[in-house]
Every structure is written in structure tokens, then in C-alpha cells.
C-alpha positions in Angstrom: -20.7 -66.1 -53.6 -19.1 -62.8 -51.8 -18.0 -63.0 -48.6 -19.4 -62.0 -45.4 -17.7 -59.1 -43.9 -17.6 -60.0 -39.8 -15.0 -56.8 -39.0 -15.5 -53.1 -40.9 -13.5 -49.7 -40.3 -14.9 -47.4 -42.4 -11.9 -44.0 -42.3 -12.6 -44.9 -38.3 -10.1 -42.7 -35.8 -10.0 -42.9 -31.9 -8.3 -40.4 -29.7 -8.4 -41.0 -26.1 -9.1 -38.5 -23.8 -6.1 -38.5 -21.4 -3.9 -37.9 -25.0 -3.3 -35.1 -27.4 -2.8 -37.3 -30.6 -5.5 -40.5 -31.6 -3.9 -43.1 -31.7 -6.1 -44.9 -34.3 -5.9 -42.4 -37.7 -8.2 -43.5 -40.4 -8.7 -47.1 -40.5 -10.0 -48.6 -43.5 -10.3 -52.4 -43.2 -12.4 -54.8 -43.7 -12.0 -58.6 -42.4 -14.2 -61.6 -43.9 -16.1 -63.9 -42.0 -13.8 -67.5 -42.0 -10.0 -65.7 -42.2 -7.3 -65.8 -40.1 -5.8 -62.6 -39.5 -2.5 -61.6 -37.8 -1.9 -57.9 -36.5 2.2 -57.2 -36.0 3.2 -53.4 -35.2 6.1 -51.9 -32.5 4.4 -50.7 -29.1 2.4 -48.3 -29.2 1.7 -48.1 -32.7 -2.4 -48.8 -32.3 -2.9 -52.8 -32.3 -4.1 -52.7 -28.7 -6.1 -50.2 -29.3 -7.6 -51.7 -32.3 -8.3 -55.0 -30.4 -10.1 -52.9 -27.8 -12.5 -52.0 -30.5 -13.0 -55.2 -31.6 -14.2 -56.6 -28.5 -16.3 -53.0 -27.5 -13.9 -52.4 -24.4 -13.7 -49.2 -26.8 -16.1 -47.5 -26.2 -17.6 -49.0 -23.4 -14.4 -49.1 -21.2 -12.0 -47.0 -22.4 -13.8 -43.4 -23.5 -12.4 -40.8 -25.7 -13.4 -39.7 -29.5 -14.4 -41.7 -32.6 -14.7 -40.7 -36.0 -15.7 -42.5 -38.7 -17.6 -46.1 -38.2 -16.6 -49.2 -37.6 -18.9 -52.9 -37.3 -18.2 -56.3 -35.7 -20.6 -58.4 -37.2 -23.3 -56.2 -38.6 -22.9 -54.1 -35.0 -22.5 -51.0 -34.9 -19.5 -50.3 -32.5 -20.4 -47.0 -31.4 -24.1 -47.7 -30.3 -23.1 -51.6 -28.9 -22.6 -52.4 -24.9 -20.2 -55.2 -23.9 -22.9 -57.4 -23.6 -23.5 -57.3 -27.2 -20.5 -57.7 -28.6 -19.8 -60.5 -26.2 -21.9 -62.7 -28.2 -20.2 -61.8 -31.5 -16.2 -62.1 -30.2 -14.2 -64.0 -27.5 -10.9 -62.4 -26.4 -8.3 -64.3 -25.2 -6.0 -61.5 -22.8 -2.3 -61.0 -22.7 -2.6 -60.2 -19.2 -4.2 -63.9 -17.7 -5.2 -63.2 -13.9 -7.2 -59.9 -15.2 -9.5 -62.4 -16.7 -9.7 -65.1 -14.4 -13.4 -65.0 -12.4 -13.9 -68.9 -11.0 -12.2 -70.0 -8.1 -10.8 -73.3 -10.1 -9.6 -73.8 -13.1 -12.5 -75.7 -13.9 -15.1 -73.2 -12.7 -13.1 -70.4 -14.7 -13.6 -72.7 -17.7 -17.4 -73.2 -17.2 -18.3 -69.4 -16.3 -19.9 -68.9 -19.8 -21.8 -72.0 -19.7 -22.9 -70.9 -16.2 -24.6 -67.9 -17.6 -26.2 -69.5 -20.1 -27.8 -72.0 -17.9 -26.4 -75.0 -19.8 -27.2 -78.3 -17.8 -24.7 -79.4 -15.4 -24.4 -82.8 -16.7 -23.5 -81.3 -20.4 -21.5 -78.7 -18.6 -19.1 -81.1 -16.9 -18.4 -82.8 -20.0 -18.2 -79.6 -22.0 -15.3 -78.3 -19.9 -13.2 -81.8 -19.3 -13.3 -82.0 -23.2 -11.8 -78.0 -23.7 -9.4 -78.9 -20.5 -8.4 -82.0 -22.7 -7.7 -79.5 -25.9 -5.1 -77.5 -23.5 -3.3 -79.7 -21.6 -4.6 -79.0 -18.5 -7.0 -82.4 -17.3 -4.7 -82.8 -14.5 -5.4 -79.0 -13.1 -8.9 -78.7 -12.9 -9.0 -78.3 -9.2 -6.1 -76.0 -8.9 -6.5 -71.9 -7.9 -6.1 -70.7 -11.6 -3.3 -68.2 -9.8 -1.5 -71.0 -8.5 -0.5 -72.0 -12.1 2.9 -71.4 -14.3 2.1 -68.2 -17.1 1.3 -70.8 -19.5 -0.6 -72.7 -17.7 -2.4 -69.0 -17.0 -2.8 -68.4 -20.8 -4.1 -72.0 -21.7 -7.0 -71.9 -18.8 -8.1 -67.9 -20.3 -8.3 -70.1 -23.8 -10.2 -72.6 -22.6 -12.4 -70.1 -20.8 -13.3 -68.3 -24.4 -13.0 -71.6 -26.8 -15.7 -72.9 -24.8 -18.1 -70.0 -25.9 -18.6 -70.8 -29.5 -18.3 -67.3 -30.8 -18.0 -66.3 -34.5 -15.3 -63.9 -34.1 -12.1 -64.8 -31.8 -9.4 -62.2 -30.7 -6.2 -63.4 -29.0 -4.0 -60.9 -27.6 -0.4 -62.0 -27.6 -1.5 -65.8 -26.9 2.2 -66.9 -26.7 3.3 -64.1 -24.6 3.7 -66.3 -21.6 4.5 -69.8 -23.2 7.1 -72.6 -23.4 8.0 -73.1 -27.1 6.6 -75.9 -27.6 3.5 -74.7 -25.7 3.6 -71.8 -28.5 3.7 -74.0 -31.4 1.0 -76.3 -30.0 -1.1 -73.1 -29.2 -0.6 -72.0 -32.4 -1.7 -75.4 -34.0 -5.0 -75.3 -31.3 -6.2 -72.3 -33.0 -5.3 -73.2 -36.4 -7.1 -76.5 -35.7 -10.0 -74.0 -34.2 -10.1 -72.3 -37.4 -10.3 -75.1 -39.7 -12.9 -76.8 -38.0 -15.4 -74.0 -36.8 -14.7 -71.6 -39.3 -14.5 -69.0 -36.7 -12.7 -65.4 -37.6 -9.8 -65.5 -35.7 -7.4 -62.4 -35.1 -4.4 -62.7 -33.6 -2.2 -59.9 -31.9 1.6 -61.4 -31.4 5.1 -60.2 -31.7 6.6 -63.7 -32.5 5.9 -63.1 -36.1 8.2 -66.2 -36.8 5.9 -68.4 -34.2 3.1 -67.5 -35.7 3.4 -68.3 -39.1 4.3 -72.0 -37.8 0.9 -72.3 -39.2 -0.7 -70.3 -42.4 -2.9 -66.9 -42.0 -4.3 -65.1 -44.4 -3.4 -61.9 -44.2 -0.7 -60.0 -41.9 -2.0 -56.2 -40.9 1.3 -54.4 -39.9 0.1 -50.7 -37.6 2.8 -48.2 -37.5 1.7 -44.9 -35.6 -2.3 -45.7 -35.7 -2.5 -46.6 -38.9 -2.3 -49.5 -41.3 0.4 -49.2 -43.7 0.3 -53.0 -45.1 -2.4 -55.4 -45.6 -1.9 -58.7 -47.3 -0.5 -62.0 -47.8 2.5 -62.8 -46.0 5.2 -63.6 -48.5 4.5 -60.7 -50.3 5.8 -58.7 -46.9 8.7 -60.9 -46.2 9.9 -59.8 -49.6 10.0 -56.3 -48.6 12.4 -54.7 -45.6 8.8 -52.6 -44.0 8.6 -55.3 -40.7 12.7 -54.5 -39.5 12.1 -51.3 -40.9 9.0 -50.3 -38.4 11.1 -52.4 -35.3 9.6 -55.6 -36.1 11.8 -59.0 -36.6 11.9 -60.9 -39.8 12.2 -64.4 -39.0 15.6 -65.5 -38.5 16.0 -67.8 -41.7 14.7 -64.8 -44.1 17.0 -62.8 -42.3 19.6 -65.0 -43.1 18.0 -64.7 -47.2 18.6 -61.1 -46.6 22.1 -61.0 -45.8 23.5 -63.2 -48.4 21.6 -61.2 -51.4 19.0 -63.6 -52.2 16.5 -62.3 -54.7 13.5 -63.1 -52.6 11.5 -62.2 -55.6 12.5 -65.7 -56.7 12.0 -67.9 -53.5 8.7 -69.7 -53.1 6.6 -70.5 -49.8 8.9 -67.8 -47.8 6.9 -67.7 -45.0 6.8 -71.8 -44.1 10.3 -72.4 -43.3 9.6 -76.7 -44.2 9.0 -75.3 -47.8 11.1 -72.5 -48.8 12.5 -73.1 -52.0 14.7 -71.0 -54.7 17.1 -70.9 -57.6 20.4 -72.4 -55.8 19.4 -71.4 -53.3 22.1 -74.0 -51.3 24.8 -72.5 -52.8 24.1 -69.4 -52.5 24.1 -69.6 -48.3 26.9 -72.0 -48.6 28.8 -69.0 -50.4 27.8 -66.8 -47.7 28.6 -69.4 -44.9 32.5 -69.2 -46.2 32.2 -65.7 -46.1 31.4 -65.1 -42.2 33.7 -65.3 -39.5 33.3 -65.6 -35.7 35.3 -66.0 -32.4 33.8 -67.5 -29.2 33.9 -65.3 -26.2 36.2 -66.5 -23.3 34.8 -67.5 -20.0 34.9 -66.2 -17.0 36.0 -68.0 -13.5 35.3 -65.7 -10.3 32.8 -67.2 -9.3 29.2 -65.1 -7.5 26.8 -67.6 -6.8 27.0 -71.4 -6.1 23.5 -73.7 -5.8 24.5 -77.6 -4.4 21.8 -80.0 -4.4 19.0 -77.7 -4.1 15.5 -79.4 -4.1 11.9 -77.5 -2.7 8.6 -78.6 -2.7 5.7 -76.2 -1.9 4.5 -78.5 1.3 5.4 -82.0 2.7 3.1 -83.6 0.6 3.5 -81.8 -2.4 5.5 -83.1 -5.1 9.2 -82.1 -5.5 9.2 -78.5 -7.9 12.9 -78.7 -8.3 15.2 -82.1 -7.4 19.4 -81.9 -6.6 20.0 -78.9 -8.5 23.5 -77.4 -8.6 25.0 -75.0 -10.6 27.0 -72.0 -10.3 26.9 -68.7 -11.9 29.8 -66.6 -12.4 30.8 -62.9 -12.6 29.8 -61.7 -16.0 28.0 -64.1 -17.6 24.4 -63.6 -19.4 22.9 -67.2 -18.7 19.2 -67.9 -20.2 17.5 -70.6 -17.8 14.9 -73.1 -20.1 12.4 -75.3 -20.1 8.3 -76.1 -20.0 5.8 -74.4 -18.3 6.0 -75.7 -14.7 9.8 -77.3 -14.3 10.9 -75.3 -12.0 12.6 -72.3 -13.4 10.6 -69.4 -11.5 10.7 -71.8 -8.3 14.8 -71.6 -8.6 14.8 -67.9 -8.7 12.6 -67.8 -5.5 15.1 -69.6 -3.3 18.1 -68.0 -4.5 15.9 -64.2 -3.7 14.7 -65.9 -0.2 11.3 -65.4 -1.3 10.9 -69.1 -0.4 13.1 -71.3 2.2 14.4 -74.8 1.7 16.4 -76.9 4.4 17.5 -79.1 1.6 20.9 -77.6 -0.6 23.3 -75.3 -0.1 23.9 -71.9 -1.7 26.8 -69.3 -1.1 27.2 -65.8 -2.3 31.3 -65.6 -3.1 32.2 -68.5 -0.9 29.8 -67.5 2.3 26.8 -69.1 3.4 23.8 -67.2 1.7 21.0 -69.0 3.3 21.4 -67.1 6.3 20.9 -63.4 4.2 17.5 -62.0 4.7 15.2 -61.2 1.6 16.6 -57.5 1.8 20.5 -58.8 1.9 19.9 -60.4 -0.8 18.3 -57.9 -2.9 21.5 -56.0 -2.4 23.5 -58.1 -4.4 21.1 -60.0 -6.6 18.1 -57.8 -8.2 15.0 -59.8 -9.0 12.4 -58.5 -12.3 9.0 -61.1 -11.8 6.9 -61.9 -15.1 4.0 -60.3 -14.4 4.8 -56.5 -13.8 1.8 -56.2 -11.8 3.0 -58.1 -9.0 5.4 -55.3 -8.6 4.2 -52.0 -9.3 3.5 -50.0 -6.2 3.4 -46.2 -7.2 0.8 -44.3 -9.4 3.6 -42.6 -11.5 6.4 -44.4 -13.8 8.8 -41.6 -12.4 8.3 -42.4 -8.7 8.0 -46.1 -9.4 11.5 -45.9 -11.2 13.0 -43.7 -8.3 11.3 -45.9 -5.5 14.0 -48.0 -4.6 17.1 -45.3 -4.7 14.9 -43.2 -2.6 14.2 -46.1 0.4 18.1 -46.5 0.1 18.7 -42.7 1.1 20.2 -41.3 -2.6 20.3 -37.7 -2.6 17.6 -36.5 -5.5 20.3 -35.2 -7.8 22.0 -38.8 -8.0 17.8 -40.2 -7.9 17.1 -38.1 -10.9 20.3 -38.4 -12.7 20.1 -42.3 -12.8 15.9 -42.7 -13.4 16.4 -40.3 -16.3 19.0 -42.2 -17.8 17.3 -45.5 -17.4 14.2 -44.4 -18.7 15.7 -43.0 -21.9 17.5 -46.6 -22.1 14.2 -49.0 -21.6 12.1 -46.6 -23.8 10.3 -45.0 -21.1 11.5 -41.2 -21.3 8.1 -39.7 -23.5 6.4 -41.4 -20.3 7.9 -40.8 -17.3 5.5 -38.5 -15.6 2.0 -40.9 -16.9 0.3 -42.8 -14.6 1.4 -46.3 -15.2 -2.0 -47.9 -15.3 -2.1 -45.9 -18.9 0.2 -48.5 -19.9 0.4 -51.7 -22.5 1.8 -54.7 -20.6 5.0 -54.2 -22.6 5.8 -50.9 -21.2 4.4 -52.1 -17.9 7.2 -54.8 -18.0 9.8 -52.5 -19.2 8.9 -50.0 -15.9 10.1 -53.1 -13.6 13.0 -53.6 -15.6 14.1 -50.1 -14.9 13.1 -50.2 -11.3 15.9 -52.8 -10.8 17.9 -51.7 -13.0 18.5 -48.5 -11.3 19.8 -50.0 -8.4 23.1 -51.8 -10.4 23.0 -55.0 -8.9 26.0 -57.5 -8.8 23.8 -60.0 -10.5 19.8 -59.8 -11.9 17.5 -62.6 -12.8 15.1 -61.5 -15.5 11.7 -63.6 -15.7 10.7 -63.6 -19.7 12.2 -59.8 -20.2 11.4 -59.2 -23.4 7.7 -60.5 -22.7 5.3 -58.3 -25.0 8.2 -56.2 -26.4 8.5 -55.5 -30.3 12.1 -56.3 -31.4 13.3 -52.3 -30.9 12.6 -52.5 -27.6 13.3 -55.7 -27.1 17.0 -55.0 -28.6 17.3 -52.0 -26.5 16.8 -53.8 -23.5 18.9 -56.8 -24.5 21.9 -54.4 -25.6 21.4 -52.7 -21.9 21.8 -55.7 -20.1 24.9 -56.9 -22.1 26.4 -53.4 -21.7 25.6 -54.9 -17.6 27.3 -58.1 -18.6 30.5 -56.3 -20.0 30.8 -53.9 -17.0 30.8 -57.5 -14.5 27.2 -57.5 -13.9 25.9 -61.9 -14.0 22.5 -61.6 -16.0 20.2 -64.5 -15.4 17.3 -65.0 -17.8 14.4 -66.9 -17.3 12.9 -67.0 -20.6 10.8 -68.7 -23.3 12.1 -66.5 -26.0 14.7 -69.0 -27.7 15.9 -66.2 -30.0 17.1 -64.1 -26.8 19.1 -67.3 -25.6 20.6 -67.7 -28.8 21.4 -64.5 -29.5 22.7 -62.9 -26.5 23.3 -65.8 -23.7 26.7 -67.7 -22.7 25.4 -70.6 -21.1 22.3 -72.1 -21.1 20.4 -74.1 -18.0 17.7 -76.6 -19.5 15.0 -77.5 -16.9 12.4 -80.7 -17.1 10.3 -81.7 -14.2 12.5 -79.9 -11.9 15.7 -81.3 -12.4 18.1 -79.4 -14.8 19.3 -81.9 -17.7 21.6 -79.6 -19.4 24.1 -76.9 -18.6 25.4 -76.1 -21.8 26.2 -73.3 -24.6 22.3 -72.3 -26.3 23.5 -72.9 -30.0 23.6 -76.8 -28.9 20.3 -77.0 -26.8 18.7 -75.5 -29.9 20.0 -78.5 -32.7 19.6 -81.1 -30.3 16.4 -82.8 -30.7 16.5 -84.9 -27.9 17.0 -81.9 -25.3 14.6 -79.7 -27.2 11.6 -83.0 -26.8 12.5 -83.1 -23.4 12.4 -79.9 -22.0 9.4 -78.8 -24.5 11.6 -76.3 -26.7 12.0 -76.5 -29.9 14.6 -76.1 -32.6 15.3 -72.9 -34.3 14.1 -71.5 -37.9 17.9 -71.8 -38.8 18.7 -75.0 -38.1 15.6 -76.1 -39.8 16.6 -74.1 -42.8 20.5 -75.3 -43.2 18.9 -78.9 -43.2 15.6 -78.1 -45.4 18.4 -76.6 -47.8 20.9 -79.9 -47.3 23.8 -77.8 -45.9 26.5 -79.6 -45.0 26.8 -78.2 -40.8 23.3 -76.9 -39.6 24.6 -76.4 -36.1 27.9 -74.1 -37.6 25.3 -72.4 -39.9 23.1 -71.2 -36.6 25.8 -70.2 -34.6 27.7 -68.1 -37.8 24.1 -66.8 -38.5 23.8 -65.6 -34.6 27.3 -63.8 -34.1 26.6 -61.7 -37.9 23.9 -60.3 -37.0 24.2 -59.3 -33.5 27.1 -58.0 -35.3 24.8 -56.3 -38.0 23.0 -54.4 -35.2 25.1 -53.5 -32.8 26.6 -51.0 -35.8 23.1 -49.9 -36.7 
């Protein structure tokens, strides 16, 4: 029995009309009703723009020229309106409050039932099952923009599951999420796909989080087009994904560097099943081999936090409880933890955006509670999650240039500085486009820059590398530890455990608002009771060292980590 083709490009290109290149160039693909399909590819190099023709936002939304043909489900793209299509494919968005419509997170569920008229009493129970599936029972009544990113992204999936479409698209679903949040996502939609059947395509960077679960087939996009389709061993085998600025995961990286013949190793993409000839004692070899020294530590001493709790009202349950900590010159810190503990609340107080009577801080041994929001932005720059929240100017330039110009820099000194920013963060080709031309990523690399610009004594980062392949991703990291070197403190809120691993000294693990841990990441990562607790979860390497028996998993990870930041930092 053939299978039923559900997606078909047929030699289809798309060229906007705002640009002077397509950006889709001659897709030929064909995906089958039932797979599971994920699309990797840098920024920029088509996969957003594919998904926008998937779901008919192309050409419905976004005009500009097709050649070529291209169906979703027997449709015709080019002569479908959104309405049809919506009945053929659910998207789940990267950017959440784009997509929100109800007023509560159970209303946003329901909206599809709404318009199909589906009885109330079947409704209720058709959204407090889906609100079961993500975690979110409890939430129901809240403002769906009163919620944690994650909490954002699981409400938007909840919103689509509840549809029943054949064909589901998810846009960078773990863009926003606590790990463990990721890997239970993940496991939702392979759970979805196993049960329904549905076509599911998923758009991620986190490669490695991905595959946590099997897929069919991997599409990688370079520069519009599709230069691999297949299975997803076959691709680890190769050096194409690091060599279009996409990440390996870490343990096949690890493979790579001690001259495995991956030819010979079996089940390379599931990490719980990789298997080879000596395989052991060929990383053991490599383990002996590898050398590291620890950094030293820093005293003076920027910012001190002492028994800091806040709560959004009286009645409101404490967000973070008798917190203190202090953060000291030079130091790259990455702050942890589930959706919802606190981390972004703890970022707030020390910015002033929020007030608390309860705690003490001090900036270099003087009171900082009494520092306006503007004082403080002159020591400490603040970069939110969601980029949207922050962009005020039409341009990238002006946005960029926006805060040296309120502070009175002459425009020499203005340009000088934007320029070389923008050439760091990736933005240079761009810096004259309007910014609502832009992917998320390059949205969230703008704000980036716009702080960066200003050289602040310290910066907290909310999930930086959010929605950036790893070149970009590495170009920002390596800016912000040139920042660390020169003195600068860099404070990272983040999901991303590879980014504390790789590039953080300390590591601040949050849980229902108290911080549990203050420790270096390599331990936070290889201990399971922190990682349960604080809804993390342990890296690819440390899984690996033990799936292999070696004899110190935790030495293994942190060996593995100071190579290869090593390895790159001479590419």
C-alpha cells in the first residue's frame, strides 16, 4: 500500500517582494501522511519560510513570487485562503502572545471548539483534558500573558492539539522552555504522533533535544534550499550540520574528536543506545589525552542580594523566598530552573522594574534600593526574553543607536560603536531593514545589541541565545565572554543547559522561588537530585560516560566542555 503524500513541493521557489534573492530555490520534497519530520538550518537559510507555506501564511500573508507548485493535503497552495488550510494544519508559534486570542488560558484553549459550535458541556471537558496533557490544570483562569514563556508555549499547544488536524507544524516548540519542560514536550508530541497518526513537522535548533525521541527524517535548509533529506544517523555520520552552523549533539561531538569511525557505531542518534567496537576504550584513550585548568575566581564584589523575597500582591503567593547571593566583577553566571521559580521575577528587582520592602541589595557596598529604574540601567543593562517587549524604532540601525543617542554621544562615536556591534551579533547585512522584516532570532539579537552598545558594568541576559543557530549563538556567547574578560559581570537567565555548561562560572539553581544551589554548572548537570528538583535535566555527556561504563562521568563532561570551547575559539 503507498503512502499518502500530505506535503508536496514540486521545483517550488518563493521570492519576497521586499528582497532581491528568493529565499526558497527549488524545493523538491515530498512528506507522507503519518511521519514525523524535523527541519534544522542556520537563520535565515528558508525554514521559516518554508513553514509559512505550510500553514498558507505564504501566500495569503506574506506576498511575493512562487514558482513551481506546492500541496498540503491535496491543496493547492497557491489558489488556498487561510481558512482552508486551517482545516488541513495546526501551527504551534515560536512567538506565543502573537497567537494568543481568549482572555484566559482556558478560553484561548477552547477558541477552535468555539467556532465550531461544539456543545459547552463537551467543550469544558475537551479543554480540562488538553490543559491536563500540558501541565497547566491549575492556570486555567489566569491572563494567558501573565504566564512564564513556557507556560506561554504549552497554552499555544494546547490551543492547536485540541483541533484534531491531520497535519501539525511546531515552530521552535522548546524555544521558551525549562529542560525538562523540553523533554516532556517533546515526548507530548511523540505521544501525539503515535496515537493520532497526525503528520507532525517540527522546526527547532535543539537538534540534540529533539531527537530525545525518534523522527523520521531530518530536512537540513542551507541558503533556500534542501541540501539533506533522510534518516538521522546517516547525518550524524557526516560533518554537513557543524559544517552549515548547526550543533552536533554534544556526545557525537565528543565521537568526533577522539576518531571514532562513526561508520561503525549503531543507534547514534539515541544517546541510551549508542553502541560500537570499543568503543569505551576508545574515549577512555582520549579522556587521558585532554587536559584542563579551572579558571580562578574573582573577589570585588558588584552586586549583593540578602534575603530578598517578592510577591506580586498581598495575597499572592511568594515568587521568590530569602534569596541572597552576590555577583562579582567578571563573572559569567547562568541563573536555572522551571518555568515559573522565579528567575525573571529576580532580574526585575535588581532592574527596579518591581519594588520589594523585604531584602536588601547594594551596588559596590551602597544601598541600591534607593537607585531609580534609570540609575540602575547605568550600571546594570537588562536584555527581556521576548524582543518585542523592547523594540521601539522602525529601523535596526536607529534601534541599535537609540540608547547612545538619549545619552548625548556625538554621531561619530553612535556610529562607530552600532557598526561594530552589529557586525559582532550578525546584524551588519541588515542594519538599515525594518525590523518587523525580521525572524525572532534576529529580533532577539537586535536587543542584545541595543544593550550591548551601552557597555554596562554588568548585563542580565533572559534566554540569549533563544531561537539562534549555533553560529550565531557562538558569536554572541564569545562577545559576551570577551565582556566577561574585559570586567563586565554577565548574568544569564537561561534554559539552554549547553550555554551554562559551556561558558558559565557559577551556576544559580532556582525551585519555587527559593535558590537551592549556588554552585559550578558541571555539578548541577550530574546531579540527579538538583536536576529533578529544579526541572533540568542531565547532559548528553554524562549520560554517554555512564551508557559507556566510564569510570568518572562528571570528569568526562567537564574535560569534554573546556576541549571544545577550546576547539572553537581557534576556528
Amino acid at each position: 500500500m503507498s503512502k499518502k503524500p500530505i506535503i508536496e513541493f514540486k521545483q517550488f521557489s518563493f521570492q519576497y517582494h521586499s528582497q532581491a534573492e528568493p529565499t526558497l530555490k527549488d524545493i523538491d520534497v515530498t512528506i507522507y501522511e503519518g511521519e514525523k519530520v524535523l527541519v534544522v538550518g542556520p537563520s535565515g537559510s528558508g525554514k521559516s519560510t518554508f513553514a509559512h507555506c505550510i500553514n498558507g501564511l505564504i501566500p495569503n500573508s506574506y506576498t511575493g513570487e512562487i514558482t513551481g507548485s506546492a500541496f498540503i493535503n491535496g491543496k493547492e497552495l497557491a489558489e488556498s485562503s487561510l481558512m482552508d488550510l486551517s482545516f488541513e494544519v495546526g501551527t504551534v508559534l515560536q512567538d506565543t502572545d502573537s497567537q494568543f486570542i481568549g482572555l484566559t488560558v482556558a478560553e484561548d484553549i477552547a477558541f477552535a471548539l468555539e467556532n465550531d459550535e461544539v456543545p459547552q458541556m463537551e467543550m469544558k471537558k475537551r479543554v480540562q483534558h488538553f490543559a491536563e496533557v500540558i501541565g497547566l490544570t491549575d492556570h486555567l483562569r489566569y491572563r494567558p500573558q501573565d504566564l512564564s514563556g513556557g507556560q506561554k508555549q504549552r497554552v499555544s499547544m494546547a490551543g492547536v492539539l485540541i483541533n484534531e488536524v491531520p497535519l501539525m507544524l511546531f515552530d521552535e516548540p522548546l524555544a521558551n522552555l525549562d529542560p525538562a519542560a523540553g523533554q516532556k514536550t517533546i515526548e507530548w508530541i511523540d505521544e501525539l504522533h503515535k496515537t493520532t497518526h497526525t503528520t507532525i513537522v517540527i522546526i527547532e535548533h535543539r537538534l540534540e533535544d529533539v531527537l530525545h525521541r525518534r523522527v523520521d527524517r531530518i530536512l537540513v535548509f542551507d541558503d533556500g534550499c534542501i541540501i539533506y533529506d533522510g534518516e538521522p544517523t546517516a547525518l550524524l555520520r557526516t560533518n554537513l550540520l557543524s559544517e552549515v552552523g548547526i550543533r552536533d549533539p554534544l556526545y557525537v561531538t565528543a565521537m568526533k574528536y577522539a576518531g571514532i569511525d562513526l561508520q561503525q557505531v549503531t543507534s547514534l542518534a539515541h544517546v541510551h543506545e549508542v553502541a560500537g567496537p570499543n568503543l569505551k576504550g576508545i574515549m577512555e584513550e582520549w579522556q587521558a589525552s585532554v587536559s584542563y585548568t579551572k579558571e580562578a575566581v574573582r573577589s570585588e564584589e558588584l552586586l549583593r542580594i540578602e534575603n530578598l523575597s517578592y510577591r506580586y500582591s498581598r495575597r499572592a503567593p511568594w515568587v521568590l523566598k530569602n534569596v541572597s547571593v552576590a555577583f562579582k566583577k567578571g563573572e559569567m553566571i547562568s541563573i536555572v530552573g522551571q518555568n515559573g521559580a522565579g528567575k525573571s521575577t529576580l532580574s526585575k528587582v535588581i532592574c527596579g522594574f518591581v519594588r520589594t520592602k523585604s531584602g536588601d541589595l547594594s551596588w559596590k557596598g551602597t544601598d541600591f534600593s534607593a537607585y531609580s529604574i534609570k540609575e540602575r540601567a547605568d550600571h546594570i543593562g537588562y536584555v527581556l526574553q521576548n524582543p518585542n517587549e523592547m523594540i521601539s524604532k522602525t529601523l535596526i540601525y536607529d534601534e541599535v543607536a537609540l540608547g547612545l543617542v538619549l545619552r548625548g554621544f556625538s554621531e561619530k562615536e553612535t556610529d562607530e560603536r552600532v557598526k561594530h556591534i552589529l557586525d559582532i551579533c550578525g546584524l551588519a547585512p541588515f542594519q538599515d531593514w525594518p525590523i518587523s522584516a525580521l525572524s525572532y532570532g534576529q529580533k532577539k539579537r537586535v536587543t542584545i545589541a541595543s544593550i550591548l552598545v551601552l557597555n554596562p558594568e554588568m548585563i542580565i541576559l533572559d534566554e540569549p541565545t533563544a531561537g539562534q543557530d549555533f553560529k550565531h549563538y557562538t558569536e554572541i556567547m564569545q562577545l559576551l565572554e570577551k565582556l566577561r574578560k574585559d570586567g563586565i559581570t554577565v548574568v544569564m537567565i537561561t534554559h539552554d543547559m549547553h550555554l551554562m555548561l559551556e561558558y558559565s562560572t557559577r551556576a544559580l539553581v532556582f525551585s519555587k522561588g527559593q535558590m537551592i544551589a549556588d554552585t559550578e554548572p558541571v555539578k548541577v548537570l550530574t546531579d540527579e537530585t538538583l536536576t529533578t528538583k529544579a526541572a533540568l535535566k542531565e547532559t548528553s555527556l554524562f549520560t554517554f560516560a555512564e551508557q559507556l561504563g566510564l569510570g568518572d562521568p562528571y570528569t568526562f563532561t567537564e574535560q569534554f566542555i573546556a576541549y571544545d570551547r577550546e576547539v572553537r575559539k581557534n576556528e
